[in-house]
N, C-alpha and C positions, 0 to 999 in steps of 0.2 A: 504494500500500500504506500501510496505517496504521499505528504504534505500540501495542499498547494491552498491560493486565498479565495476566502468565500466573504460577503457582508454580512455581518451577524447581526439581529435587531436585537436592540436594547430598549427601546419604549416606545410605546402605544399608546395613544388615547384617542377612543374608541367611542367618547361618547364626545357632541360637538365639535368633532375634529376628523379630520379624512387624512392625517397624518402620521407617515411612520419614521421615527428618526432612526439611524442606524448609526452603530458603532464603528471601532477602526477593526480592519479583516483577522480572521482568526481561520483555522486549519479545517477545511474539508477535505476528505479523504474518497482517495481514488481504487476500484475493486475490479479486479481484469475477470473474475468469476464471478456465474455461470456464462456473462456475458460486461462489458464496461459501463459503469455507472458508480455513480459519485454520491456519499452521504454525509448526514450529518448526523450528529446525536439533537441539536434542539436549536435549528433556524432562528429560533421564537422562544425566549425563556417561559419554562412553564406558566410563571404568575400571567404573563401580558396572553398566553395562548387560555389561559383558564376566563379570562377580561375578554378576547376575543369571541370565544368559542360561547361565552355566554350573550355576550352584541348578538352575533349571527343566529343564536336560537330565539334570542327572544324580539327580536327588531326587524328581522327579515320573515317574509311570507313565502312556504315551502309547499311545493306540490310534487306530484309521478309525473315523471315522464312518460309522457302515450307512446311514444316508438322506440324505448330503451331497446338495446343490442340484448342483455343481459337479463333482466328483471322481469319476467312475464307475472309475478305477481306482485308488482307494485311496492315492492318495500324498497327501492330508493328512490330518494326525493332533490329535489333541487328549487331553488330560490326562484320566487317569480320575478323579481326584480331586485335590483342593492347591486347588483354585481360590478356597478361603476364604481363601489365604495372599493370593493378588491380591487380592481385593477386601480384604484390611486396609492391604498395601502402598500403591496407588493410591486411598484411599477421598476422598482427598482432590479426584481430577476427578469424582468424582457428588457433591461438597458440595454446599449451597444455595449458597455466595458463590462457589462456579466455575462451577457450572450460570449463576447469574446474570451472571457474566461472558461466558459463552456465549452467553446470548440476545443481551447486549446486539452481541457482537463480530458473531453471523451472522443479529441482525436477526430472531429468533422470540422469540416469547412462551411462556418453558417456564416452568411453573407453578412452585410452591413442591413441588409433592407429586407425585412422579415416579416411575416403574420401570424397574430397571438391570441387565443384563446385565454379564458381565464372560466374554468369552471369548478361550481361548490356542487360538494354532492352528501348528502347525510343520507348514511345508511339503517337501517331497523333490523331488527331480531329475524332472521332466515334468511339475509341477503349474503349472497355472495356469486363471486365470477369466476367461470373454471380459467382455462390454460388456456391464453390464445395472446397477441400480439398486436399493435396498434398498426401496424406497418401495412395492413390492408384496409386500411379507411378512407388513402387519401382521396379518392373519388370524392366520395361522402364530407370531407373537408374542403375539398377545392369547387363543392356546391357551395358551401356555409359560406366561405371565405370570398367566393365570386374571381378566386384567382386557380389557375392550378398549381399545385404544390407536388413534391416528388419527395420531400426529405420532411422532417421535422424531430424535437426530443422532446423528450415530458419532464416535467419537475412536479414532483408532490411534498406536499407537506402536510402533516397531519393536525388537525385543530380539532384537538378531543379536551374533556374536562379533568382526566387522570391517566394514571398509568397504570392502572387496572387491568388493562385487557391488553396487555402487549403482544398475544400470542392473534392478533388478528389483522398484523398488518398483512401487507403483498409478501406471496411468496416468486422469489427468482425461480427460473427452472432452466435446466440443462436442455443442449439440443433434443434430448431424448424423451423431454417432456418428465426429468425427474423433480421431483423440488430439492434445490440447493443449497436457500436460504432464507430468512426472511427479514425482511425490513421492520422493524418494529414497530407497533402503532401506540407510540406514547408523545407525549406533547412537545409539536414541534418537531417535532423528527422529518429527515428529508431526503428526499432519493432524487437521482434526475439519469437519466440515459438517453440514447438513439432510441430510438425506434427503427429496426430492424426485423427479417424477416425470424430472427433468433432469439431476440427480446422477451421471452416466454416468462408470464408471468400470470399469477391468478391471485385472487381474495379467497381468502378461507368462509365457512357457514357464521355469521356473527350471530352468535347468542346470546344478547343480550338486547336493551333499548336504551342506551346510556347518549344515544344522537352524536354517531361519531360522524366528524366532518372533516372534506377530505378536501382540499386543493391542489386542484391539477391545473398545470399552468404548461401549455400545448405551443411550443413554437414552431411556425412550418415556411419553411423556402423550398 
């Protein structure tokens, strides 16, 4: 694993304000297995993610998705609206100078001029996603987006209330479709990778209704 610099946020405030300050860089770590992708232990220190994670339940209006890929019985939800409030808080991971830290940590070539996604998803008690890979969507993105797109990588970060349930974050999987590893789903914790045709990864069955919230933050050139 390697060293290299990531922004780490240091304060939120989350009620009359659309503002996030961030601190001087501190070490994300780079993982050549099952596939390359880069983590963090906590993006977001727990107290501002527990301050978060409580705005976003109780101030945002959450519905199903009618054409989820995944979910045919409706236990995950997504924000009917707010989502301009994320992309002011976080606009800092689609910059040019973190995009370019990106390329360089997982090894692609993402342009200067790029298109970004910023989606919340809160999951409930019996959802989960098997084994499969983002790298066949872009059809379906390069409708949303009105451009076509051929590449893109994901960044998540988890905006949960504890660390209670750490055994439910994504699990990595080997070409062979084995699980490898798993990203842990405790507060503020953070993964990012390509999107390739290897990228194999799934969500575990969540047993529980504690409204874990999930930020995927989707850039595509």
């Amino acid at each position: 694993m390697l060293n290299v610099q990531t922004w780490h946020l240091r304060h939120v405030e989350v009620k009359g304000s659309t503002e996030l300050q961030y601190s001087t860089p501190t070490n994300l770590l780079i993982h050549h297995k099952p596939f390359l992708h880069c983590t963090h232990k906590e993006a977001i220190t727990p107290e501002l993610c527990l301050q978060l994670h409580k705005h976003l339940i109780q101030n945002m209006k959450w519905d199903v998705e009618q054409e989820g890929d995944y979910d045919e019985n409706n236990l995950v939800y997504f924000p009917v609206d707010g989502i301009q409030d994320i992309k002011n808080w976080f606009a800092k991971y689609t910059s040019t100078t973190w995009l370019q830290h990106l390329s360089n940590m997982l090894q692609c070539d993402i342009p200067l001029s790029t298109h970004n996604l910023y989606i919340l998803a809160m999951r409930k008690s019996g959802a989960y996603i098997p084994v499969h890979t983002d790298a066949n969507h872009y059809d379906k993105f390069s409708n949303i987006l009105g451009v076509p797109v051929k590449h893109s990588i994901t960044q998540h970060i988890y905006i949960v209330p504890n660390n209670n349930n750490s055994e439910l974050g994504m699990t990595l999987h080997d070409i062979n479709n084995k699980p490898y590893k798993q990203i842990p789903c405790t507060m503020g914790s953070y993964v990012a990778y390509q999107n390739t045709d290897t990228s194999l990864h799934s969500v575990p069955v969540q047993n529980h209704n504690d409204d874990r919230v999930l930020l995927t933050i989707r850039t595509f050139y």
